[in-house]
N, C-alpha and C positions, 0 to 999 in steps of 0.2 A: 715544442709543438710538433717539430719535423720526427722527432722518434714516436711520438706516439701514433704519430699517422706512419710512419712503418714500420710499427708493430702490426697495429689493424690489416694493413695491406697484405705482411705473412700470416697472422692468422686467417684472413680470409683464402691465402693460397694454399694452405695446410689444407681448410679443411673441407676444399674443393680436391685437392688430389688424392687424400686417404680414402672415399670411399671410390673413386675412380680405380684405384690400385689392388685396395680390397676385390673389385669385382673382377678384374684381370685375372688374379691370383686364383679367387677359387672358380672358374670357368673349367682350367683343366685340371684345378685336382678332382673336379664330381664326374670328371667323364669315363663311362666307360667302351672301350670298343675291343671288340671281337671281328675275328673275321677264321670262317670255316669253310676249306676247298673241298669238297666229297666229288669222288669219282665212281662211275656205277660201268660195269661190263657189259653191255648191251648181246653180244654174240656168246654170255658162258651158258652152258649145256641146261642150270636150274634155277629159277626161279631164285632159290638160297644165293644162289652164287650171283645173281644178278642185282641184288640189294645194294643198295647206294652206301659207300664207307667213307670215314674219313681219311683223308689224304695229309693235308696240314692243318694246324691248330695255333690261333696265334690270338692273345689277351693282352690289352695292356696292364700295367702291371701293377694296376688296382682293382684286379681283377682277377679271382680264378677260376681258371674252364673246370666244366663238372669232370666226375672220371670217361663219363659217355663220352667226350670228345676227344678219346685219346687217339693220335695219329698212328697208324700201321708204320712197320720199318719198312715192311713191303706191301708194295702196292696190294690193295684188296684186303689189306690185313687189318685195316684199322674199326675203331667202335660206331655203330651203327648210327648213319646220319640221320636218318629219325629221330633217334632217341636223346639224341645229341641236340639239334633244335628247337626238340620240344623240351629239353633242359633248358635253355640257355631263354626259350622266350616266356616261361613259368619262373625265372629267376628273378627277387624283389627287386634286384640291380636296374633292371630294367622297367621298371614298373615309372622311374625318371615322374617323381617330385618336384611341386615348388613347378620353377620356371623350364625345366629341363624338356628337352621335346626326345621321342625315341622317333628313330629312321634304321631303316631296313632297306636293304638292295642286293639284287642276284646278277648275277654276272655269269654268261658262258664264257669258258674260256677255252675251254675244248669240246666240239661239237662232234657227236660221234659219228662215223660215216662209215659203218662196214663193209666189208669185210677189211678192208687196209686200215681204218682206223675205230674199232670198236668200244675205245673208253673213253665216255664221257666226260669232262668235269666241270664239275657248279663250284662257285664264288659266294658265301651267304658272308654278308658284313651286317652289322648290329652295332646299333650307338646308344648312347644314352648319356646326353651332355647339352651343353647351352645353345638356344637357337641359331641356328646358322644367319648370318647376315643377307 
């Protein structure tokens, strides 16, 4: 009688922990995050030259950034931050099914102040994974 009552007791702790683990597990395989620094010249001479570019480029790694986000070697040099987050927020990745919520957030992190400091830079991060707690 003592074995069959713990067996009952592990199967009821089986199959209380497998879908507990199950849901752990796939939390961050469906997550996606992105995060894109664009830096814009506030004092260059044109308009062209004053367009916002990207600076760094970073995906995790279920994830890949379009060509538009490709980062400049040098500053000013890289693909058009426009074109770039309106890539990344037309992406089905982000569209985050099922339970999944999208969150978005901008960050300065260099505020421009010319003439001693005229580039700016913006922080754009992008999620698409399970609700925050």
């Amino acid at each position: 009688m003592t074995y069959r009552i713990l067996m009952l007791v592990l199967a009821a702790a089986a199959l209380i922990a497998f879908p507990a683990t199950n849901a752990i597990a796939d939390e961050s395989k469906d997550d996606a995050v992105v995060i894109i620094k664009c830096q814009e010249n506030n004092t260059a001479a044109t308009n062209a030259a004053r367009q916002p570019t990207v600076l760094t480029s970073q995906a995790s790694s279920n994830f890949t950034l379009p060509d538009s986000c490709a980062a400049g070697t040098t500053p000013g040099t890289g693909g058009s931050c426009a074109e770039c987050l309106k890539d990344l927020t037309s992406n089905p990745q982000f569209d985050c099914e099922g339970d999944d919520e999208f969150t978005s957030n901008v960050v300065v992190e260099q505020q421009s102040t010319p003439p001693l400091q005229p580039i700016s830079i913006n922080k754009f991060v992008f999620m698409c994974g399970a609700p925050g707690q």
